[in-house]
N, CA, C and O atoms as a Tripos MOL2 file, in Angstrom:
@<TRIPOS>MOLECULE
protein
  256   255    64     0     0
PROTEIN
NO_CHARGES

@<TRIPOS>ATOM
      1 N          67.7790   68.2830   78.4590 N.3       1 UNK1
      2 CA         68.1870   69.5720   77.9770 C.3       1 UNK1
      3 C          67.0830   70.1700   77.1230 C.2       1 UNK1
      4 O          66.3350   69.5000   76.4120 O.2       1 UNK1
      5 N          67.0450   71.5630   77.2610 N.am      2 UNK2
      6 CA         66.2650   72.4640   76.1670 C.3       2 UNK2
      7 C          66.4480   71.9380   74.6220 C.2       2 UNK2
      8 O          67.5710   71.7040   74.1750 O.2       2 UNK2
      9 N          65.2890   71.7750   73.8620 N.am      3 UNK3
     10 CA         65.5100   72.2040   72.4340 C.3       3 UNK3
     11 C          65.9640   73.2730   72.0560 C.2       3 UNK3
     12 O          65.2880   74.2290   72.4360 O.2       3 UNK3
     13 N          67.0610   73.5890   71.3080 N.am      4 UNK4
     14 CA         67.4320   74.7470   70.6310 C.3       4 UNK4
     15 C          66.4570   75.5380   69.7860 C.2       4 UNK4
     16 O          65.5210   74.9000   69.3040 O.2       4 UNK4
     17 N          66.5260   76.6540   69.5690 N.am      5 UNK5
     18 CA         65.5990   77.3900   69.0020 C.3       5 UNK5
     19 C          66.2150   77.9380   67.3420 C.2       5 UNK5
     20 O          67.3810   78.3100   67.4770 O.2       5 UNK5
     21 N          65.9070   78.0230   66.4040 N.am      6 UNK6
     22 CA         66.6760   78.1970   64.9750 C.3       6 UNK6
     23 C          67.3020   79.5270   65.4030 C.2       6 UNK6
     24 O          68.1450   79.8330   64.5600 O.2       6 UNK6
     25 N          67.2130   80.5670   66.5170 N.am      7 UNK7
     26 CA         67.6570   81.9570   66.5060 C.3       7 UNK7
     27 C          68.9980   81.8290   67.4220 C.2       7 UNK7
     28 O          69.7520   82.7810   67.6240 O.2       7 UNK7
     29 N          69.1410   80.8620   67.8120 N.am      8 UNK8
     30 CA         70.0980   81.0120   68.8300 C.3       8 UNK8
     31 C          71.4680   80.3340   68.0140 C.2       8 UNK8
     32 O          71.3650   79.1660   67.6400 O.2       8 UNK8
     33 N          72.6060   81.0040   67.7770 N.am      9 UNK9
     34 CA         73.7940   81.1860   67.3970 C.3       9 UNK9
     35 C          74.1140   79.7030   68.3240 C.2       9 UNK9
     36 O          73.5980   79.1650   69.3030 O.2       9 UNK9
     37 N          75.4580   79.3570   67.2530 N.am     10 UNK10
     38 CA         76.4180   78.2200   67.8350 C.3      10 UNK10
     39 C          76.7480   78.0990   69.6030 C.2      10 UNK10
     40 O          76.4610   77.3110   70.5040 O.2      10 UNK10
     41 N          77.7740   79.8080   69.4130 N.am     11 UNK11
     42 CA         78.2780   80.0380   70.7990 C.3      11 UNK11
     43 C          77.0970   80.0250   71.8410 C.2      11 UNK11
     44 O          77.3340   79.6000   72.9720 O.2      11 UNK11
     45 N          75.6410   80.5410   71.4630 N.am     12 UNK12
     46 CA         74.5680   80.7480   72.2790 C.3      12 UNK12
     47 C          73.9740   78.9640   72.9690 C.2      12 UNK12
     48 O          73.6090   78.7090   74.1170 O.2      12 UNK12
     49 N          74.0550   78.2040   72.0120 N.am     13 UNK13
     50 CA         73.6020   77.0760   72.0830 C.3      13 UNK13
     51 C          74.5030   76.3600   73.2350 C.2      13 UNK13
     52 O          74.0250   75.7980   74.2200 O.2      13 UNK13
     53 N          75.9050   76.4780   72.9370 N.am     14 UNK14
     54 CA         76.7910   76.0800   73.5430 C.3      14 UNK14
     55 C          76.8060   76.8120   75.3240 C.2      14 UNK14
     56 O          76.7020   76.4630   76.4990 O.2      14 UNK14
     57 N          76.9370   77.5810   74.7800 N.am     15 UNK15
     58 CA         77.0170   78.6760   76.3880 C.3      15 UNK15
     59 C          75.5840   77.9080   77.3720 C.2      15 UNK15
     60 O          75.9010   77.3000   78.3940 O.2      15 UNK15
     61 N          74.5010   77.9660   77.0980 N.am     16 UNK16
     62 CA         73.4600   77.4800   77.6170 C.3      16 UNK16
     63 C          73.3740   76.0840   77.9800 C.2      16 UNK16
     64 O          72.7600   75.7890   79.0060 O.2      16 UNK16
     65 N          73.9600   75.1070   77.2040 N.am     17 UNK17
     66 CA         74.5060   73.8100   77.7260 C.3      17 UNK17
     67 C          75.2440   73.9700   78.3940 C.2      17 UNK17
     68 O          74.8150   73.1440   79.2000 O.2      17 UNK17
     69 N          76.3110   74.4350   78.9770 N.am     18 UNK18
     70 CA         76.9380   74.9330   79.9380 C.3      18 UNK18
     71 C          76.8000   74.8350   81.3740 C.2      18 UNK18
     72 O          77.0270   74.0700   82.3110 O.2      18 UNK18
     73 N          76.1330   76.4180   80.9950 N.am     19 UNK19
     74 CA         75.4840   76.7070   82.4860 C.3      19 UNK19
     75 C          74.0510   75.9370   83.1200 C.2      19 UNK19
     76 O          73.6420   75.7790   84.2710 O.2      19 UNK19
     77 N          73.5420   75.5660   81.8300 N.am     20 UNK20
     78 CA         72.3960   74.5290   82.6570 C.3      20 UNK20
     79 C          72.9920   73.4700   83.4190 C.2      20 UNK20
     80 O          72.4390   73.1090   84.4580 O.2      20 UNK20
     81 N          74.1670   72.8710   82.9860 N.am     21 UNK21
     82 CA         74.6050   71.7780   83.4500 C.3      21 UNK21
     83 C          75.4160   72.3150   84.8160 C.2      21 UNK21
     84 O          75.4600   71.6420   85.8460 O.2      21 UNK21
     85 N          75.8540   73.2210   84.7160 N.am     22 UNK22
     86 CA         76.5870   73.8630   86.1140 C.3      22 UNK22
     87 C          75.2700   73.8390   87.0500 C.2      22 UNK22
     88 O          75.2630   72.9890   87.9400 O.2      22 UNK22
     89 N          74.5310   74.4100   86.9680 N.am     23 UNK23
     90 CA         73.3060   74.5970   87.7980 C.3      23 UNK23
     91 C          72.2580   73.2810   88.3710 C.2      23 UNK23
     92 O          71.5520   73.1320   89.3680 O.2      23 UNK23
     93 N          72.6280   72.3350   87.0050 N.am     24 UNK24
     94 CA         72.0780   71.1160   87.5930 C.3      24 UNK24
     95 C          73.2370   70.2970   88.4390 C.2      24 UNK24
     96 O          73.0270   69.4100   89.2670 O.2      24 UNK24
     97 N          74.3250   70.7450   88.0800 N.am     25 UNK25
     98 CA         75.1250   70.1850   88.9800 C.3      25 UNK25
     99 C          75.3610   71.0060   90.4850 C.2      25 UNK25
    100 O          76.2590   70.5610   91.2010 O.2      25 UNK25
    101 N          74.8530   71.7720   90.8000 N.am     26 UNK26
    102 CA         74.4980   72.9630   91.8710 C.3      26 UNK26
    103 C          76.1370   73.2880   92.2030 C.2      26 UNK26
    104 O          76.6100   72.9590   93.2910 O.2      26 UNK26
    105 N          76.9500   73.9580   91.1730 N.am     27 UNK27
    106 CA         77.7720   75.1890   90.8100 C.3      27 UNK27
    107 C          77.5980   75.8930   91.4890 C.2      27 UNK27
    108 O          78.0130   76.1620   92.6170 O.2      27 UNK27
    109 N          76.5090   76.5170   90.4030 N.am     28 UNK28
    110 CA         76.5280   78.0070   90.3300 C.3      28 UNK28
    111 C          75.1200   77.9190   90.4390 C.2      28 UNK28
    112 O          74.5060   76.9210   90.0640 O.2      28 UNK28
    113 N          74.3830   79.2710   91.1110 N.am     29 UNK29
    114 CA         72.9020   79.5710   91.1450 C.3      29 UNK29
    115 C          72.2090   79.4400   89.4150 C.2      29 UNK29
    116 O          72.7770   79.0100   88.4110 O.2      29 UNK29
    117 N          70.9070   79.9450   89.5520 N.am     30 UNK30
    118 CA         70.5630   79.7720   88.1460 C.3      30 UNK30
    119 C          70.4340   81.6160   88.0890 C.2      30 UNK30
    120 O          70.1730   82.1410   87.0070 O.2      30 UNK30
    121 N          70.6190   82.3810   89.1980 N.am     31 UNK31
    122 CA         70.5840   83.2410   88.7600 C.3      31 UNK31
    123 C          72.0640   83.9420   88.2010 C.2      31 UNK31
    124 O          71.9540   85.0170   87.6120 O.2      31 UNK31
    125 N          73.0150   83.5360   88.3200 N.am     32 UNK32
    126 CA         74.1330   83.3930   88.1920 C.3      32 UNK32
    127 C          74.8360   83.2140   86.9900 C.2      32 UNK32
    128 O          75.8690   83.7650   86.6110 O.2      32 UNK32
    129 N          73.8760   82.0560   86.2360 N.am     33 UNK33
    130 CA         73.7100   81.7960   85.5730 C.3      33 UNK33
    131 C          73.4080   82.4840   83.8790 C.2      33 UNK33
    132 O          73.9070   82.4640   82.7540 O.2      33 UNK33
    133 N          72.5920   82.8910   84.4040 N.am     34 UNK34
    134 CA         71.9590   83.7700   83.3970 C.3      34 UNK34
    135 C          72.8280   85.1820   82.6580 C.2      34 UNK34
    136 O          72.8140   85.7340   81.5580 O.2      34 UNK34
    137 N          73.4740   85.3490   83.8200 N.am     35 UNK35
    138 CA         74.8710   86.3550   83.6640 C.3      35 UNK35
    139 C          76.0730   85.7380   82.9390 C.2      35 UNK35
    140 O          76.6550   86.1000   81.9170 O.2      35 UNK35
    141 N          76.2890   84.6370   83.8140 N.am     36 UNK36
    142 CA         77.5420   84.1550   82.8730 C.3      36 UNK36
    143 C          77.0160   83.5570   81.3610 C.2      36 UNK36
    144 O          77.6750   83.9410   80.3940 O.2      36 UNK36
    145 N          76.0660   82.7990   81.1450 N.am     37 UNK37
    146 CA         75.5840   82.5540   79.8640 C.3      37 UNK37
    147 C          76.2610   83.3450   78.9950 C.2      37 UNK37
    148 O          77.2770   83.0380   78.3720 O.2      37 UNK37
    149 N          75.5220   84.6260   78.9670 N.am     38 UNK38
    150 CA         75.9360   86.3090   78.2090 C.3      38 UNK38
    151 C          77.0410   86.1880   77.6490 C.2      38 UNK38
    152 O          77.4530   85.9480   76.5140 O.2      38 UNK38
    153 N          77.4680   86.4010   78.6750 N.am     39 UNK39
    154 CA         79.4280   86.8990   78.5350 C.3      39 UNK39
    155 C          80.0390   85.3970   78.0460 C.2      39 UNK39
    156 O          80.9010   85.6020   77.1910 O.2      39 UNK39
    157 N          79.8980   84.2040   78.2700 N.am     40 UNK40
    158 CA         80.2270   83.0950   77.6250 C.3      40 UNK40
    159 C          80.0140   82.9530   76.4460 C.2      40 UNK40
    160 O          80.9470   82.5380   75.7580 O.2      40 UNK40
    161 N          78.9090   83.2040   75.9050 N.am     41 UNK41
    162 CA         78.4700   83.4030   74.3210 C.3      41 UNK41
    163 C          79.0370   84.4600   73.7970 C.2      41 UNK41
    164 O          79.3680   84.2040   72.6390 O.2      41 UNK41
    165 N          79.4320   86.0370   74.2560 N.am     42 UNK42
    166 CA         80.0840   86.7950   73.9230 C.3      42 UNK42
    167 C          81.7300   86.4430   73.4760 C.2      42 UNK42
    168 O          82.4200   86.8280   72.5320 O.2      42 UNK42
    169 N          81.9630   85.6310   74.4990 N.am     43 UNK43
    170 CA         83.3970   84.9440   74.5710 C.3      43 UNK43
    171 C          83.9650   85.8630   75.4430 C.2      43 UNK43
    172 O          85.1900   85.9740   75.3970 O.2      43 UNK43
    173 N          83.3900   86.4910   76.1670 N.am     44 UNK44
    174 CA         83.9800   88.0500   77.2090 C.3      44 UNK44
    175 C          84.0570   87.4830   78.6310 C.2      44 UNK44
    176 O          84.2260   88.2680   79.5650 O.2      44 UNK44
    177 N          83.9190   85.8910   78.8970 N.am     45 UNK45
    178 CA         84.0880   85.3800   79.7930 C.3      45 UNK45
    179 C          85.8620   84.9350   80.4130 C.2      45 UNK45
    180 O          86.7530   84.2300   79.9380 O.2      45 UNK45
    181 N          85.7540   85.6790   81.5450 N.am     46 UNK46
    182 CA         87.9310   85.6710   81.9070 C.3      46 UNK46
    183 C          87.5640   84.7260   82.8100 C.2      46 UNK46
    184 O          86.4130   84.6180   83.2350 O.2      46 UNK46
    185 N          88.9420   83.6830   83.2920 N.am     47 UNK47
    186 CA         89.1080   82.4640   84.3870 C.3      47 UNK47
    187 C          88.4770   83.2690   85.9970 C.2      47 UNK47
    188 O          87.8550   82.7720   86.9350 O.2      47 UNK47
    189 N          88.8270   84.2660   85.8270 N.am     48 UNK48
    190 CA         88.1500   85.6130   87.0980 C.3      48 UNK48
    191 C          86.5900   85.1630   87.3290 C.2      48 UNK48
    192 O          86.0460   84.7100   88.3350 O.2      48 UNK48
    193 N          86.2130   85.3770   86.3780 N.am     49 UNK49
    194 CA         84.7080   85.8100   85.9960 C.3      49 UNK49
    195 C          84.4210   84.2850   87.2060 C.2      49 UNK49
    196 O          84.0670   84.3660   88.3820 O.2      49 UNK49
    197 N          84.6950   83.1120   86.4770 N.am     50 UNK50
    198 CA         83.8260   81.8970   87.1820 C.3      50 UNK50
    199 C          83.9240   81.4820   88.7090 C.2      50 UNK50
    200 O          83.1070   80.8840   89.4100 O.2      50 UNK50
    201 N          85.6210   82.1660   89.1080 N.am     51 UNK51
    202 CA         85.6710   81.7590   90.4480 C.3      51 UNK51
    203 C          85.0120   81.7870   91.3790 C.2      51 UNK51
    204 O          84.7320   80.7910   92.0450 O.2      51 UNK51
    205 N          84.4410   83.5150   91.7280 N.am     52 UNK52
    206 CA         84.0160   83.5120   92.7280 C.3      52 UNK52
    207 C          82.0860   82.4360   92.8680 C.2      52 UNK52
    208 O          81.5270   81.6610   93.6440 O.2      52 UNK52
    209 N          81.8780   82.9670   91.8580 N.am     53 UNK53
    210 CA         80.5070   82.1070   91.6060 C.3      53 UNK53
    211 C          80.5340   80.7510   91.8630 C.2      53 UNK53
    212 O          79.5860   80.1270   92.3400 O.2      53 UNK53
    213 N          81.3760   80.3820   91.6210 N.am     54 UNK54
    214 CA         81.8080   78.6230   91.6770 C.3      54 UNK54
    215 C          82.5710   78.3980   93.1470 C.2      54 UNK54
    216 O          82.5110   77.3180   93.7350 O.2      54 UNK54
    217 N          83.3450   79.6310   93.7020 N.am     55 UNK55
    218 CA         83.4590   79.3610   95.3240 C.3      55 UNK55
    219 C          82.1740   78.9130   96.2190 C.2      55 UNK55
    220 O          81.8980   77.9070   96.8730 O.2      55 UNK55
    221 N          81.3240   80.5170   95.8450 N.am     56 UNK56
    222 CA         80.1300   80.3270   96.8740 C.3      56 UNK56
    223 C          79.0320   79.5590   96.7170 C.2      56 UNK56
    224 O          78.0690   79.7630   97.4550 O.2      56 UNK56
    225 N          78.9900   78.6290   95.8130 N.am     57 UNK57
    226 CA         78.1890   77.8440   95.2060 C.3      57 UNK57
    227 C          76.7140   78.0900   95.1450 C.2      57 UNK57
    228 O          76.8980   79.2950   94.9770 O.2      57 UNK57
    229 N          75.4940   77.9960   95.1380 N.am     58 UNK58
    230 CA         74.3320   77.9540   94.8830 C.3      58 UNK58
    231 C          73.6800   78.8730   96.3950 C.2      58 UNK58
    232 O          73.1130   79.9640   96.4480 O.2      58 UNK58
    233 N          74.0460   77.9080   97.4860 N.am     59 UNK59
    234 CA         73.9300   78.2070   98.9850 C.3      59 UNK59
    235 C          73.6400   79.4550   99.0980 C.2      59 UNK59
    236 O          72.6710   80.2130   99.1370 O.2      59 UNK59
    237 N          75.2130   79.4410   99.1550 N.am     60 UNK60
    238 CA         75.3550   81.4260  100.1170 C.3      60 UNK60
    239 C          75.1170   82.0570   98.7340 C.2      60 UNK60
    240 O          74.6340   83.1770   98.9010 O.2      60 UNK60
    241 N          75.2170   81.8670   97.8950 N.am     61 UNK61
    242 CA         75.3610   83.4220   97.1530 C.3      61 UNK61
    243 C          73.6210   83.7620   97.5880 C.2      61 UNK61
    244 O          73.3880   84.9370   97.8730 O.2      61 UNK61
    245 N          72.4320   82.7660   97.6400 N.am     62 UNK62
    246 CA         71.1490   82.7100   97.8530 C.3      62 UNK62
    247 C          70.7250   83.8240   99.4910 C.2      62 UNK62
    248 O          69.8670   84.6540   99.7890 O.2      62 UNK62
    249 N          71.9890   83.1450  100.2030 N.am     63 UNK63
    250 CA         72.0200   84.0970  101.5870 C.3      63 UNK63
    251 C          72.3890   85.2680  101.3210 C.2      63 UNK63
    252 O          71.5480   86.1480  101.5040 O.2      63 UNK63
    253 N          73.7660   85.6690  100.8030 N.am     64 UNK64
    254 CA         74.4090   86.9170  100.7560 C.3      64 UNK64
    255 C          73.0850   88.0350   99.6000 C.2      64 UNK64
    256 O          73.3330   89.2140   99.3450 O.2      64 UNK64
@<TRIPOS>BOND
     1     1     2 1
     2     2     3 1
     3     3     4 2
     4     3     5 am
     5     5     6 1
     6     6     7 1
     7     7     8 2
     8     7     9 am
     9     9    10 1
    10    10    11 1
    11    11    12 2
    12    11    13 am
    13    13    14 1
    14    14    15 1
    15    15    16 2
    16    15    17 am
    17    17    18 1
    18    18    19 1
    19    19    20 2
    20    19    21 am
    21    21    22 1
    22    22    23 1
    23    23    24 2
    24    23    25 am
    25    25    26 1
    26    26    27 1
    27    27    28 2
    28    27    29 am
    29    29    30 1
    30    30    31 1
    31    31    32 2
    32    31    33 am
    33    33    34 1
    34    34    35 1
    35    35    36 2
    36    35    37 am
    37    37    38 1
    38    38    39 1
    39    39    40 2
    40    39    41 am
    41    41    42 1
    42    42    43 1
    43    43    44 2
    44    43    45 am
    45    45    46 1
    46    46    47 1
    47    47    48 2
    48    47    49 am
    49    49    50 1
    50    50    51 1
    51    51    52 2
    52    51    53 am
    53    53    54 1
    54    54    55 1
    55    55    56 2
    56    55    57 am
    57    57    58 1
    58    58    59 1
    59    59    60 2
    60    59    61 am
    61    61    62 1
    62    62    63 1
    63    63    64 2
    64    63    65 am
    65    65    66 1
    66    66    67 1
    67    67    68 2
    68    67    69 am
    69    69    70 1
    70    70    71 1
    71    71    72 2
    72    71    73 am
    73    73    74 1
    74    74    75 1
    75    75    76 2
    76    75    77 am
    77    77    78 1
    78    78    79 1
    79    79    80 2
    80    79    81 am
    81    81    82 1
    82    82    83 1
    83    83    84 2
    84    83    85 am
    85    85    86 1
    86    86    87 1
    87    87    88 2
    88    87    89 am
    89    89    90 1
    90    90    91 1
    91    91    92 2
    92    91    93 am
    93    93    94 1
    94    94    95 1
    95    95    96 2
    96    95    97 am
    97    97    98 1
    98    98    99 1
    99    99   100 2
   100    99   101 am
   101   101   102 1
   102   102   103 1
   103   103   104 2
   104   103   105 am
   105   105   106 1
   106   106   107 1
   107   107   108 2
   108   107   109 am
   109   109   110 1
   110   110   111 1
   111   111   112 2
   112   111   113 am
   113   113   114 1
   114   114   115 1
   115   115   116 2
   116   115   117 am
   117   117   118 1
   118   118   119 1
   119   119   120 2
   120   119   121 am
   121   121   122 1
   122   122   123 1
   123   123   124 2
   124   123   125 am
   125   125   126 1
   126   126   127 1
   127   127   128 2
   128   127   129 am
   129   129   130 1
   130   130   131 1
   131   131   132 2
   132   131   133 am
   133   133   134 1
   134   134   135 1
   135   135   136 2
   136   135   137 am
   137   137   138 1
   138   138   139 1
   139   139   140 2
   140   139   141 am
   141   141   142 1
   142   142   143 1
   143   143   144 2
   144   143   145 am
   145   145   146 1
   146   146   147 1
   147   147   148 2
   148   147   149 am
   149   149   150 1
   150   150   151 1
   151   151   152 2
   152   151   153 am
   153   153   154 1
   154   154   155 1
   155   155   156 2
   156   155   157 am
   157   157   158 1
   158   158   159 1
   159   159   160 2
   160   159   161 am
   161   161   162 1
   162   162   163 1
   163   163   164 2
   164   163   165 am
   165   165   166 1
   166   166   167 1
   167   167   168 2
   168   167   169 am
   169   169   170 1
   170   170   171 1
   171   171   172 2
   172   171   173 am
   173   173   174 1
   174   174   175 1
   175   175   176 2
   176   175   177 am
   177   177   178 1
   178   178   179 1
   179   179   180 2
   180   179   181 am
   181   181   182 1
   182   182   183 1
   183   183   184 2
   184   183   185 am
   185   185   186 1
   186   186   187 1
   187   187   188 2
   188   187   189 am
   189   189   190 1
   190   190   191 1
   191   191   192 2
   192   191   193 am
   193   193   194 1
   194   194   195 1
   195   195   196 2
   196   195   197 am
   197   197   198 1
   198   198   199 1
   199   199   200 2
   200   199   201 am
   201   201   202 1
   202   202   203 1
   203   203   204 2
   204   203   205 am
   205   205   206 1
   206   206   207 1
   207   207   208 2
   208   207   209 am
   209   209   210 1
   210   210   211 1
   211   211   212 2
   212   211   213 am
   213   213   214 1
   214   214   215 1
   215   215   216 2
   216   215   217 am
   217   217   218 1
   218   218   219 1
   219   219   220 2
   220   219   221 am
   221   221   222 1
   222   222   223 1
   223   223   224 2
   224   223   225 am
   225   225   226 1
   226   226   227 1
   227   227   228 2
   228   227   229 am
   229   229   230 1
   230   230   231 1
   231   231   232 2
   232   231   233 am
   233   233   234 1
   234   234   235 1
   235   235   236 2
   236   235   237 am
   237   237   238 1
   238   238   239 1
   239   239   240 2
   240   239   241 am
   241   241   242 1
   242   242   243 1
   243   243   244 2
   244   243   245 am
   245   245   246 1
   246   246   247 1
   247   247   248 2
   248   247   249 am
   249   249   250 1
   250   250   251 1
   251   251   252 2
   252   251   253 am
   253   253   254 1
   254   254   255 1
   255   255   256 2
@<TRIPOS>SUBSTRUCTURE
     1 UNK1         2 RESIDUE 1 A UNK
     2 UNK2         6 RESIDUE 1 A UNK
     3 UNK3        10 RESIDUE 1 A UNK
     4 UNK4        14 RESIDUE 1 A UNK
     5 UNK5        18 RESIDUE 1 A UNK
     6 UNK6        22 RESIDUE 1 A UNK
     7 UNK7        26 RESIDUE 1 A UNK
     8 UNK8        30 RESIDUE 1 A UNK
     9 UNK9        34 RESIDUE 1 A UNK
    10 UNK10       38 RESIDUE 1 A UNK
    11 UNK11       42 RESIDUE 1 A UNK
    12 UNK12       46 RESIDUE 1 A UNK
    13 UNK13       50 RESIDUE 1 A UNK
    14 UNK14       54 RESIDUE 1 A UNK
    15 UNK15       58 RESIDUE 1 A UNK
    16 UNK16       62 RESIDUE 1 A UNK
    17 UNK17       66 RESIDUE 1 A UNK
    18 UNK18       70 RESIDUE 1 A UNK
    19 UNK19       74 RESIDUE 1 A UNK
    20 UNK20       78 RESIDUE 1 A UNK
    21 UNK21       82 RESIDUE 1 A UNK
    22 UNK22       86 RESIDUE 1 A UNK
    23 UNK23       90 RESIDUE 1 A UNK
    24 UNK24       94 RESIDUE 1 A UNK
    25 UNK25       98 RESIDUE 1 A UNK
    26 UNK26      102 RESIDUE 1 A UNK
    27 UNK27      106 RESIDUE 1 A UNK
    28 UNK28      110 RESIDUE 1 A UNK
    29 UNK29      114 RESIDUE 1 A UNK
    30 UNK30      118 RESIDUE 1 A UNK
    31 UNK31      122 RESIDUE 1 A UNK
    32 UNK32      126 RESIDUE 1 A UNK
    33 UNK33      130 RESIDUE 1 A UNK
    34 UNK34      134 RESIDUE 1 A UNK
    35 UNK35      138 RESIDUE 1 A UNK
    36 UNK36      142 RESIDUE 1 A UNK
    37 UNK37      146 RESIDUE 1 A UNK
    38 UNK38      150 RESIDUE 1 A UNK
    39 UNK39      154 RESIDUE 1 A UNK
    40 UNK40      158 RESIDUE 1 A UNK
    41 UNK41      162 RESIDUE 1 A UNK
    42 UNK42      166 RESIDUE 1 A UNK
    43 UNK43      170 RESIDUE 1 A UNK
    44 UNK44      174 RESIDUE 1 A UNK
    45 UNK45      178 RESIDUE 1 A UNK
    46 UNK46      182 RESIDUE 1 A UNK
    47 UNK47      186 RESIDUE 1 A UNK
    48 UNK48      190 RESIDUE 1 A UNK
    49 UNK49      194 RESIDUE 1 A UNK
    50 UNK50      198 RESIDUE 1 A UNK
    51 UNK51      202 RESIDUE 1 A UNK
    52 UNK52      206 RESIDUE 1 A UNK
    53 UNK53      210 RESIDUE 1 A UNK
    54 UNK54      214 RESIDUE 1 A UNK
    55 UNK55      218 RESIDUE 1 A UNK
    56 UNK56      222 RESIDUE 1 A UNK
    57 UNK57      226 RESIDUE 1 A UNK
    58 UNK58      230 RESIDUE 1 A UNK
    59 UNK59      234 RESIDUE 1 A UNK
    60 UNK60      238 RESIDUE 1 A UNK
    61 UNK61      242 RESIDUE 1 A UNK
    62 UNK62      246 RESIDUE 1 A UNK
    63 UNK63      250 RESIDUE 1 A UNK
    64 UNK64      254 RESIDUE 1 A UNK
């Protein structure tokens, strides 16, 4: 995992352990990623938000 940086907030730290681990677990894309991070640290993340990303997994969303 990344070293944390002194600027990055609790929720920020947390959110990013997260989705790195989704992505190393090939979830979700890493570009995908980077979106949900956001809104996870915001806490603006709904059960909605992860499905479809986590349906099409890494693969197709790369095709579509």
């Amino acid at each position: 995992m990344n070293e944390s940086t002194n600027s990055e907030s609790p929720a920020q730290i947390l959110a990013r352990q997260i989705v790195e681990r989704l992505v190393e677990e090939r979830l979700i894309s890493a570009k995908t990623a980077g979106k949900l991070q956001q809104q996870l640290a915001a806490g603006k993340l709904r059960p909605e938000d992860w499905r479809l990303p986590i349906e099409l997994g890494p693969e197709q969303e790369a095709q579509s």
